[in-house]
C-alpha positions in Angstrom: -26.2 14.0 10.4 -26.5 11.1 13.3 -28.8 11.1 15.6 -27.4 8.2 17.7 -24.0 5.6 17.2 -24.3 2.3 18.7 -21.7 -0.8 18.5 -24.0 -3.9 18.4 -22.7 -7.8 18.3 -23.1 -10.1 17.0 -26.4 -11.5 18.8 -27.3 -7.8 18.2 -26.7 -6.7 21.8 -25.8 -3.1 22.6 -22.2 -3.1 23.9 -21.6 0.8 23.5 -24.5 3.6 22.7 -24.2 7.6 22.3 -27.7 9.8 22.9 -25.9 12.3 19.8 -29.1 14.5 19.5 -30.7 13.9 23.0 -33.4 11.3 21.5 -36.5 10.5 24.0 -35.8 6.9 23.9 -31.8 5.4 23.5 -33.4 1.6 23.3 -35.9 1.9 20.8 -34.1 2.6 17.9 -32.3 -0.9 18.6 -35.2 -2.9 19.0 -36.5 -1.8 15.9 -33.2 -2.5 14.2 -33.3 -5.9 15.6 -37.1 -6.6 13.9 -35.6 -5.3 10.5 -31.8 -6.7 10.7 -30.9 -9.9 8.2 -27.6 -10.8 7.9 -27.7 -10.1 4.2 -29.7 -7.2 4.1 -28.5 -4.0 2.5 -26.3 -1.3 4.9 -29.4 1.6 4.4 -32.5 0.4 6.0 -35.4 2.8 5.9 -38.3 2.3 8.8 -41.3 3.4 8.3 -40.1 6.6 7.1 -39.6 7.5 10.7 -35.3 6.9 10.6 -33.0 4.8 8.5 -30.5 2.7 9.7 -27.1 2.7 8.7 -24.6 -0.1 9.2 -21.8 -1.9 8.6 -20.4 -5.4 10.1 -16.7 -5.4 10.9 -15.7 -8.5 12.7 -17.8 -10.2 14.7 -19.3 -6.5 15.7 -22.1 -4.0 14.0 -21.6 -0.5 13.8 -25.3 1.1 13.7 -25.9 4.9 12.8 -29.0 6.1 13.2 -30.9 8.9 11.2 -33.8 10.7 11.6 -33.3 13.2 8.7 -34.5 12.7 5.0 -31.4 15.4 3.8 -28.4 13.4 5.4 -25.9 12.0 3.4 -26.0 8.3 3.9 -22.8 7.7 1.6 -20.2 9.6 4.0 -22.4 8.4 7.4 -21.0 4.9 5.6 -17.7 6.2 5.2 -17.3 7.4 8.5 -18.7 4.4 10.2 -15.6 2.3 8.2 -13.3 5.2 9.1 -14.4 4.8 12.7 -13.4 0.9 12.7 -9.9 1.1 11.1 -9.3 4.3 14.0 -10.6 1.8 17.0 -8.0 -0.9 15.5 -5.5 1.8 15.5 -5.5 3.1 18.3 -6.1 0.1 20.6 -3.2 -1.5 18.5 -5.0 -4.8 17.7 -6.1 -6.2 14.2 -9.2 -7.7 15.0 -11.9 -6.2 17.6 -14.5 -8.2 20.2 -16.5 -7.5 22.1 -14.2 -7.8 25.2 -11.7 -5.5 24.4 -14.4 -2.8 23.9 -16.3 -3.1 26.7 -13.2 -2.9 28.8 -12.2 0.3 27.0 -15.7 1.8 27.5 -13.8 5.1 28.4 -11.6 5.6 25.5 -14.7 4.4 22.7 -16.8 6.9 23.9 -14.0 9.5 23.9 -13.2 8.8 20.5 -16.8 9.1 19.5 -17.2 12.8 21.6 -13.7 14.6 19.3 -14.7 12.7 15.5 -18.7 14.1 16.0 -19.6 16.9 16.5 -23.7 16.9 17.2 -23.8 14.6 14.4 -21.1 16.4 11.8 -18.0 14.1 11.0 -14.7 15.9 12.4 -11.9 14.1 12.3 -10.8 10.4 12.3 -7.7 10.5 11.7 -5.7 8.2 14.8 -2.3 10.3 14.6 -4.5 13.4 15.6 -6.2 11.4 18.1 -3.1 10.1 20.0 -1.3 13.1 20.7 -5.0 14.7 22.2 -6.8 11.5 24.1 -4.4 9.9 26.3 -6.5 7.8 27.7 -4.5 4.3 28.4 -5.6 1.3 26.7 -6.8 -1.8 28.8 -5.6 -4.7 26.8 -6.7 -8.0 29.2 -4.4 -10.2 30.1 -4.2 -13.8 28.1 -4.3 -16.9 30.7 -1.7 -19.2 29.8 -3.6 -22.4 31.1 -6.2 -21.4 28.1 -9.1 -21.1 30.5 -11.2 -18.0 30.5 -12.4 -16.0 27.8 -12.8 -18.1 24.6 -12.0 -14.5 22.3 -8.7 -14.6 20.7 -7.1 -10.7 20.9 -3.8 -10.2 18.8 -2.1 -7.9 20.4 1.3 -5.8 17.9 3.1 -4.7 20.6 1.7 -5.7 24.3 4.9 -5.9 25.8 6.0 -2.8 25.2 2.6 -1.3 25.9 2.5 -2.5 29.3 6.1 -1.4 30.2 5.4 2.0 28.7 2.2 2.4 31.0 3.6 1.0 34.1 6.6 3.6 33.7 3.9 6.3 32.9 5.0 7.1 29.1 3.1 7.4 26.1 3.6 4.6 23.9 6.1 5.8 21.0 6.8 9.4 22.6 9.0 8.4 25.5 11.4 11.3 24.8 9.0 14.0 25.2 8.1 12.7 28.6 11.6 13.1 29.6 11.7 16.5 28.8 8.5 17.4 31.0 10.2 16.2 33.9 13.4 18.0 33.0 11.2 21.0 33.4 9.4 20.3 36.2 12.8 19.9 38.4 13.8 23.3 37.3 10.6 25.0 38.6 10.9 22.9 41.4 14.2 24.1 42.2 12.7 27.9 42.3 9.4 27.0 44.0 11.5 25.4 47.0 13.3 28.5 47.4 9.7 30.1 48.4 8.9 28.3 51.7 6.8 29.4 54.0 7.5 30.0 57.8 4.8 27.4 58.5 7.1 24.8 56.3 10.4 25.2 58.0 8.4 24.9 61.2 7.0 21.3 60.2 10.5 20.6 59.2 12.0 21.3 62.9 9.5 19.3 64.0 10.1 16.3 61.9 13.4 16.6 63.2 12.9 16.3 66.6 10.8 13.4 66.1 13.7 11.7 64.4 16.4 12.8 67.0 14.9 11.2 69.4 14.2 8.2 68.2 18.0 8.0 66.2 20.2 10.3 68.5 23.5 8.8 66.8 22.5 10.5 63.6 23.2 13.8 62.3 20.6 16.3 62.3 21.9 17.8 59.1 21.4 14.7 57.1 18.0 13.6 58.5 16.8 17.4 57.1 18.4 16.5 53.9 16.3 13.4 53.7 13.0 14.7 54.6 13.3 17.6 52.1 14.2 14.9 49.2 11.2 12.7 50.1 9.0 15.8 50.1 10.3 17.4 46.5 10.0 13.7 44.6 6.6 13.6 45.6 6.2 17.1 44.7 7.7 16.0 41.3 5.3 13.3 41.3 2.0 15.6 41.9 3.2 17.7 39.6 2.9 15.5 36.7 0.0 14.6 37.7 -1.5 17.5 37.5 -0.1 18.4 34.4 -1.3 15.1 32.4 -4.5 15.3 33.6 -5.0 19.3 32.5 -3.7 18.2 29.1 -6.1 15.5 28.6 -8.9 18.3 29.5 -7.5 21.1 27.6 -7.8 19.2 24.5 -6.8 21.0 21.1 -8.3 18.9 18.1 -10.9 22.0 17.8 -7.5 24.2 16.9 -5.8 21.7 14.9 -8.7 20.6 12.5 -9.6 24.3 12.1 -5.7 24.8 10.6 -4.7 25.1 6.9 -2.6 21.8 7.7 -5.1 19.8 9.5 -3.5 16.5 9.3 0.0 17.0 11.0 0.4 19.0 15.0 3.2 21.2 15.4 5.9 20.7 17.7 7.4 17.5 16.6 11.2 16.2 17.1 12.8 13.5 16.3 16.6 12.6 17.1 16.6 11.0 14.0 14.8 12.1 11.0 13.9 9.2 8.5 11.1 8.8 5.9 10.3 5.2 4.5 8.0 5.2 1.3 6.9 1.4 0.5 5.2 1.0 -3.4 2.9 -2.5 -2.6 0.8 -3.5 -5.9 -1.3 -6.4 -5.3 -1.8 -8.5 -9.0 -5.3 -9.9 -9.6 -5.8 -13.1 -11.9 -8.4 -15.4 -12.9 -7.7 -17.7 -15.9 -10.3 -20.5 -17.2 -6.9 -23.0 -18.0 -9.5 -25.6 -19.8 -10.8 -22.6 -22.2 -8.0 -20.4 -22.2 -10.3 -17.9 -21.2 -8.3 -14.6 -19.1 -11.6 -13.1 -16.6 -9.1 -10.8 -14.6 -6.3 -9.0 -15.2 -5.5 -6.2 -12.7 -3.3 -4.7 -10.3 -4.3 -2.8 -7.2 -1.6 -0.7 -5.7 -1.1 1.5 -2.7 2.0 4.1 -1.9 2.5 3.0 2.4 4.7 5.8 4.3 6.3 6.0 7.5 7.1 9.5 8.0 9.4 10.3 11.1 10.4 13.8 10.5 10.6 17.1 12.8 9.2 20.3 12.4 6.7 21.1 9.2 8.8 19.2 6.3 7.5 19.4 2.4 8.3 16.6 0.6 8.3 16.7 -3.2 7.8 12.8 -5.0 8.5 12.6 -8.7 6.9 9.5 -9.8 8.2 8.1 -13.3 6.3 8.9 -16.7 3.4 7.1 -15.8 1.8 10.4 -14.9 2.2 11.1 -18.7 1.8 8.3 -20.2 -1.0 6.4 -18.6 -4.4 8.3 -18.3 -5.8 5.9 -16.2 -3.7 6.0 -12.9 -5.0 9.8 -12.1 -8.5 8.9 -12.7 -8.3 5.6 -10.6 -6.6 7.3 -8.0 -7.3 8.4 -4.6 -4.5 10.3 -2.7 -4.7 11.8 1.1 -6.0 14.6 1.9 -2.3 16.1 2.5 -2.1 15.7 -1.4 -2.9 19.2 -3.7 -4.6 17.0 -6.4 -5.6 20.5 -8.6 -1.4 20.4 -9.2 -1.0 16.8 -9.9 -2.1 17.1 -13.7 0.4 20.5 -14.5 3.3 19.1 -12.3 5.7 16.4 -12.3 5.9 16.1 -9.0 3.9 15.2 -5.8 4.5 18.2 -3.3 3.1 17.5 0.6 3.4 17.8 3.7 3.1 14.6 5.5 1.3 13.3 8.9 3.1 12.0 11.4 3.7 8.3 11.5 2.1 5.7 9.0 -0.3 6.5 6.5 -1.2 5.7 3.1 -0.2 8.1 0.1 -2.5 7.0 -2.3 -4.7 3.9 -3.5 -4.6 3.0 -7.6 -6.3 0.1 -9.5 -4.6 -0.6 -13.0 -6.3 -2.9 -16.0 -3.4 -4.7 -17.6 -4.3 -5.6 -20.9 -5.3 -9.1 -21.6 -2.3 -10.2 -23.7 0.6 -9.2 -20.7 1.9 -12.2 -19.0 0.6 -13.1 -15.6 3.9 -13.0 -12.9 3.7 -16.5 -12.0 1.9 -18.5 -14.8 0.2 -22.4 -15.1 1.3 -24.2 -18.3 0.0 -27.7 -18.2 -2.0 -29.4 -16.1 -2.3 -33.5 -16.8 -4.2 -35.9 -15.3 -2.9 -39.4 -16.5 -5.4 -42.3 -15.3 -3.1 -45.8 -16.0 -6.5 -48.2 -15.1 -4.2 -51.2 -16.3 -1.8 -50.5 -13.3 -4.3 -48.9 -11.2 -2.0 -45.7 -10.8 -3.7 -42.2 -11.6 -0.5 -39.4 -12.1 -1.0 -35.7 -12.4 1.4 -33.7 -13.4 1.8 -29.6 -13.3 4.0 -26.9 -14.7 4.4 -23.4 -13.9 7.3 -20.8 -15.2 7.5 -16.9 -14.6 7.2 -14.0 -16.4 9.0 -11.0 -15.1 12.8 -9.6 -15.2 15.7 -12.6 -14.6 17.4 -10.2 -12.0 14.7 -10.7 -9.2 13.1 -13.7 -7.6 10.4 -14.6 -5.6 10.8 -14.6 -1.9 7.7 -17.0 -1.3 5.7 -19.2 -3.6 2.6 -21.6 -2.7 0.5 -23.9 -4.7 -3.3 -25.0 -3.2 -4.2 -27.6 -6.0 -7.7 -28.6 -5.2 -8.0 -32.6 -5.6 -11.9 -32.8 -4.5 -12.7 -33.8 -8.3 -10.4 -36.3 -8.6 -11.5 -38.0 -4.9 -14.9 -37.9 -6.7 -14.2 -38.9 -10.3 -12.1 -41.8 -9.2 -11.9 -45.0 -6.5 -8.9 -43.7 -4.3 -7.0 -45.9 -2.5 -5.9 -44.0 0.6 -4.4 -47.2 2.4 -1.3 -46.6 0.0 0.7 -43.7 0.5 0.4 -41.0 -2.3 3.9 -40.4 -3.9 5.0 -36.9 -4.3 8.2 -35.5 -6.9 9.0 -31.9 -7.6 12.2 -30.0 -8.7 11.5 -27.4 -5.7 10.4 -27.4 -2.6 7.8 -29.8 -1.0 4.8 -30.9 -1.1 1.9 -31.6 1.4 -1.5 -33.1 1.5 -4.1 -31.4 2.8 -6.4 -34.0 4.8 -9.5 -31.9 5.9 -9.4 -29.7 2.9 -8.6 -31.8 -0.2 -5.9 -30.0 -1.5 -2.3 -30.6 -2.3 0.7 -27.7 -1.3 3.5 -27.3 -3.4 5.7 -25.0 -0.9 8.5 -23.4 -2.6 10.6 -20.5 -1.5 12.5 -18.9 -4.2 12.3 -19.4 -7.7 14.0 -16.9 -10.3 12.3 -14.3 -12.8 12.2 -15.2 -16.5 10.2 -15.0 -19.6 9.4 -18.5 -19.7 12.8 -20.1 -19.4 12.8 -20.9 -16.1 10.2 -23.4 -15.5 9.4 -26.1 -12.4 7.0 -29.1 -12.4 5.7 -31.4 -10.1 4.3 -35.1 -10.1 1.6 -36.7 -8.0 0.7 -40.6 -8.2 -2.8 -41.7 -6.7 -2.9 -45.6 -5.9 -6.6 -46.7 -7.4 -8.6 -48.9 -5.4 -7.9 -52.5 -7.0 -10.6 -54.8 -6.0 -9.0 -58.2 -6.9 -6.2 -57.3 -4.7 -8.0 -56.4 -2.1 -10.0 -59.6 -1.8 -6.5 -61.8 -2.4 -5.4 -59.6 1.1 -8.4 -60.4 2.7 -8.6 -64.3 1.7 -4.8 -64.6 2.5 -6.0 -63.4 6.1 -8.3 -65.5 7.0 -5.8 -68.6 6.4 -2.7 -67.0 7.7 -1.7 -67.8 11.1 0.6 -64.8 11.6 -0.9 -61.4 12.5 -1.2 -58.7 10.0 2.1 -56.2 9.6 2.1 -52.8 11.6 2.0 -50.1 9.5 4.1 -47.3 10.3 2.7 -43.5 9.9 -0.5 -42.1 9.7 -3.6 -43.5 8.4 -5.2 -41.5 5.8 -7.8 -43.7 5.6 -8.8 -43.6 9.1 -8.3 -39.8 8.8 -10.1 -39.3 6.1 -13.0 -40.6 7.3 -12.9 -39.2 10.5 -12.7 -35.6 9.0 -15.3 -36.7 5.9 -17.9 -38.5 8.0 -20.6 -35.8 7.5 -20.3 -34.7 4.0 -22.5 -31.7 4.1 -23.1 -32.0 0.2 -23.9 -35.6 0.4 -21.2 -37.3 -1.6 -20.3 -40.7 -0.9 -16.4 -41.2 -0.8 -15.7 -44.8 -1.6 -12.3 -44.6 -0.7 -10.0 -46.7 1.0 -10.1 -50.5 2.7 -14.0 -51.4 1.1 -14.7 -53.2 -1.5 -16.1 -51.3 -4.7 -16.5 -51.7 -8.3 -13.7 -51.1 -10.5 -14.1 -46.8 -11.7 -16.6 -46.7 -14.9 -15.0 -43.0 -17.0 -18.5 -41.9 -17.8 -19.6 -42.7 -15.0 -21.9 -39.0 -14.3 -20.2 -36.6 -11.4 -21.9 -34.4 -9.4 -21.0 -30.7 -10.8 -18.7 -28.8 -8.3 -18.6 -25.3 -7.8 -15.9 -22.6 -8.8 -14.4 -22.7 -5.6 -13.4 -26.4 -5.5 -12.2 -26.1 -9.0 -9.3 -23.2 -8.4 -6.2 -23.5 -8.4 -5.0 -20.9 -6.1 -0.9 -19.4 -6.1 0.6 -16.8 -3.5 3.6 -15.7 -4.2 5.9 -12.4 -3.2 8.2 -10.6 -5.2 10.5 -8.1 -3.9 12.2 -5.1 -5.3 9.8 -4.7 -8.8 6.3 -3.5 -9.9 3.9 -4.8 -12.1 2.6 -1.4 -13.5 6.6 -0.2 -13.8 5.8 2.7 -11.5 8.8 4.0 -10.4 9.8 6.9 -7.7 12.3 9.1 -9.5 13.6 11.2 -6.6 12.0 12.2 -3.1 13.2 15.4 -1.9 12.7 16.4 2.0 13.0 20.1 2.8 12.8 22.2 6.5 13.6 26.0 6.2 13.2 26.1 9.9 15.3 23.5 11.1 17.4 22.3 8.2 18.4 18.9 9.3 19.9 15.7 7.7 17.3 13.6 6.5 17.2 9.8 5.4 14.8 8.7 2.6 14.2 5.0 1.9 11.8 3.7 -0.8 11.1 -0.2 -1.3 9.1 -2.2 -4.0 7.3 -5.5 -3.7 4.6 -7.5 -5.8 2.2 -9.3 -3.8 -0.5 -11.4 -5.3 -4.2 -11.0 -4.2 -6.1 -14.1 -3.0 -7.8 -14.3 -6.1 -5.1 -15.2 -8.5 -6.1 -18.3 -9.6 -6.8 -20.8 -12.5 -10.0 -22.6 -12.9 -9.0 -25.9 -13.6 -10.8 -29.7 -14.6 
């Protein structure tokens, strides 16, 4: 149980603090956090067996939980402090948080802390609850276009639409249900105007005296006409009013958490009743190319939904023999709580009723056995020193493994070049020459790295195959000083080069080499390169080879959704189902090359 939440940054400041359990002092819990805090400390800190301190650091922000009890569960304080993040980016509708955009929504944090605890007991977290209950509006500060200001970058999804929603006084993504409300309210307007008082039509006569004798060319009848509209839009107006505000106090999370379907309100309608069900499976490689040595081999996939349906639907998802056949998608699987997962084993079928909006189904990690081709794979990797000719070529070749009928939608190559820079006397001054059979290729300046850029290339099973060619000018010293003599006896001035200067660049970007390597690159005279000449050992990270591709329409694991059925009893609408597929590979599939 908590005793006390605080939001910290990163200079360990308090930006936000909750008093959960009435403690004597709110500031000294943080000032012994900040005596005990390292950056790489572990997230459970124990003082003086007095409290522990739980945190996590999201951003550039801490979330601090405080604990004065030895029988808490530190584990789910953990998992609710990370539950409590991805619920502020939710519902503020930004990807990244600051400390800015909190403190100017003070209001809504401190709301959102109050309805998920509960004196210290985890309630809910869960943002699609949380909208339709806190409608707070969100205070997204304004960007100055002259760059001046706050030096925080906010990425805002959807700001214009955000900001026209609140100035016409909508919720964002409900702005049918509003219309409806004010439907309403002119109809018990109508009958309340029917009930005037004596006193009313009295102030009326004598609002329209005042007017007559100012305007006498009007008509009487239409100056009351006038008067009476002005007074029932503001009525309208108050009305609303009134009514937002005694929903925001009369909240009902107590009532909806407390239900036997806890994750979904009741009362939902949509014009249009769609359901979109997206299978993403991120593939994991690492490959030592100069041992042939596989280290990874894995796929992690999630099941993304987008459900827009009315009423209380159940959905039933058949999901291909997987289920059967492969043991260890159950037991590496984590579905949401809408999700029975005692009937998952007996049936054939996912049956649930979904939340409303976007949520995630299910999470599943997958070990793919070590002989299975990687999606996208490196074949050869050359690197061709011609000394005689001073020319240093490497050459690279990749081909696919997966089904001819698809292709990839986006494919990118970050071929690290820091050991050859180091290995060999570069000549920068000469412009690197580049050949591929797709796409382009770029060079990297400030990171030493080359990137191939292609967009599609087609599946296979090792047919379809692209290379590349890169050809390094080495530094040649006797040319160099033949330049230099012809200089000095030349009357002419020296030719204008056009385009950029790598060499300039270069050492512009390299001039503080915080690992204290000397480049002897470009425009100085050096000895010619010596092969065994010793190199300073790199690390694994300037040694990979790093590819990003996306695949569309296929899986890795060959999961598959059979059918997706959608039933209402109730209301027993038309419904529109749409599943997609797409292989994405995670930022560590790469090749450690050299």
């Amino acid at each position: 149980m908590t005793s006390a939440l605080y939001v910290l940054s990163e200079n360990l400041e308090s930006l936000i603090c909750k008093n959960i359990k009435a403690l004597p002092s709110i500031e000294y819990p943080v000032q012994q956090f900040q005596k005990v805090y390292q950056s790489n400390q572990s997230p459970v800190i124990h003082y003086e067996n007095i409290m522990t301190f739980v945190h996590i650091r999201r951003d550039s922000l801490i979330f601090l939980a405080v604990v004065d009890r030895l029988d808490s569960f530190l584990m789910e304080i953990l998992t609710y402090l990370d539950q409590f993040y991805e619920l502020l980016k939710s519902y503020l509708d930004v990807k990244t948080l600051n400390r800015r955009l909190l403190l100017d929504n003070c209001t809504l944090v401190m709301e959102l802390i109050d309805e998920s605890l509960d004196y210290g007991v985890i309630q809910v977290t869960d943002s699609g609850i949380m909208r339709d209950y806190i409608r707070i509006k969100v205070n997204v500060p304004e960007l100055s276009t002259n760059g001046e200001g706050n030096s925080d970058n906010i990425e805002v999804c959807s700001c214009s639409s955000s900001s026209s929603e609140s100035e016409s006084g909508n919720e964002p993504g409900k702005p049918k249900q509003k219309k409806k409300h004010k439907h309403k309210h002119k109809h018990r307007h109508k009958h309340d105007t029917k009930k005037k008082t004596v006193q009313d039509t009295k102030k009326d006569i004598e609002d329209l005296t005042k007017n007559v004798v100012g305007t006498l060319s009007s008509d009487p009848l239409t100056l009351i006409d006038k008067n009476r509209k002005k007074k029932s839009k503001n009525d309208i107006e108050d009305m609303i009013e009134e009514e937002d505000a005694n929903n925001f106090m009369n909240s009902d999370i107590a009532k909806t958490t407390i239900m036997a379907v806890s994750w979904r309100t009741k009362g939902i309608h949509y014009a249009k009743n769609e359901f979109f069900l997206d299978v993403i499976e991120k593939v994991e490689y690492l490959m030592d190319f100069t041992s042939n040595v596989i280290r990874k081999n894995s796929i992690h996939g999630e099941i993304v939904c987008k459900s827009f349906l009315s009423g209380m639907p159940t959905l039933k998802v058949s999901i291909n023999k997987i289920l059967d056949q492969d043991k260890q998608f159950l037991t590496n699987c984590k579905f949401h709580q809408c999700v029975p997962t005692e009937d998952i084993e007996k049936a054939k079928e996912i049956e649930f009723i979904p939340p409303d909006g976007p949520f995630v189904l299910c999470k599943y990690d997958l070990k793919r056995h070590v002989r299975d081709e990687p999606m996208v794979k490196l074949t050869s990797f050359e690197i061709k020193p011609k000394f005689k000719k001073f020319k240093l070529k490497m050459y690279i070749t990749i081909e696919t493994h997966f089904k001819t009928t698809n292709s990839t939608s986006q494919l990118n190559l970050k071929i690290p070049i820091k050991h050859i820079l180091h290995d060999y006397t570069i000549d920068l001054s000469k412009n690197i020459k580049f050949k591929c059979d797709e796409g382009r290729i770029l060079f990297n300046v400030s990171d030493d790295f080359l990137l191939w850029e292609i967009d599609s290339m087609k599946g296979g099973h090792g047919e379809n195959k692209l290379s590349m060619g890169v050809e390094f000018a080495l530094f040649n010293k006797a040319e160099y000083a033949r330049e230099q003599e012809e200089l000095k006896n030349s009357m002419n001035p020296p030719p204008l080069r056009q385009g950029p200067k790598l060499e300039e660049l270069y050492r512009q970007v390299h001039e503080h080499d915080p690992e204290g390597h000397t480049n002897d690159l470009i425009m100085a005279p050096a000895p010619p390169p010596v092969i065994d000449q010793p190199v300073t050992k790199l690390e694994d990270k300037d040694r990979l080879l790093k590819l990003s591709f996306e695949i569309p329409y296929l899986t890795a694991s060959g999961l598959k959704i059979e059918y997706l059925k959608i039933e209402e009893p109730q209301l027993e609408y038309q419904s529109f189902p749409w599943v997609r597929y797409k292989i994405v590979s995670d930022p560590e599939y790469t090749y450690l090359i050299y």
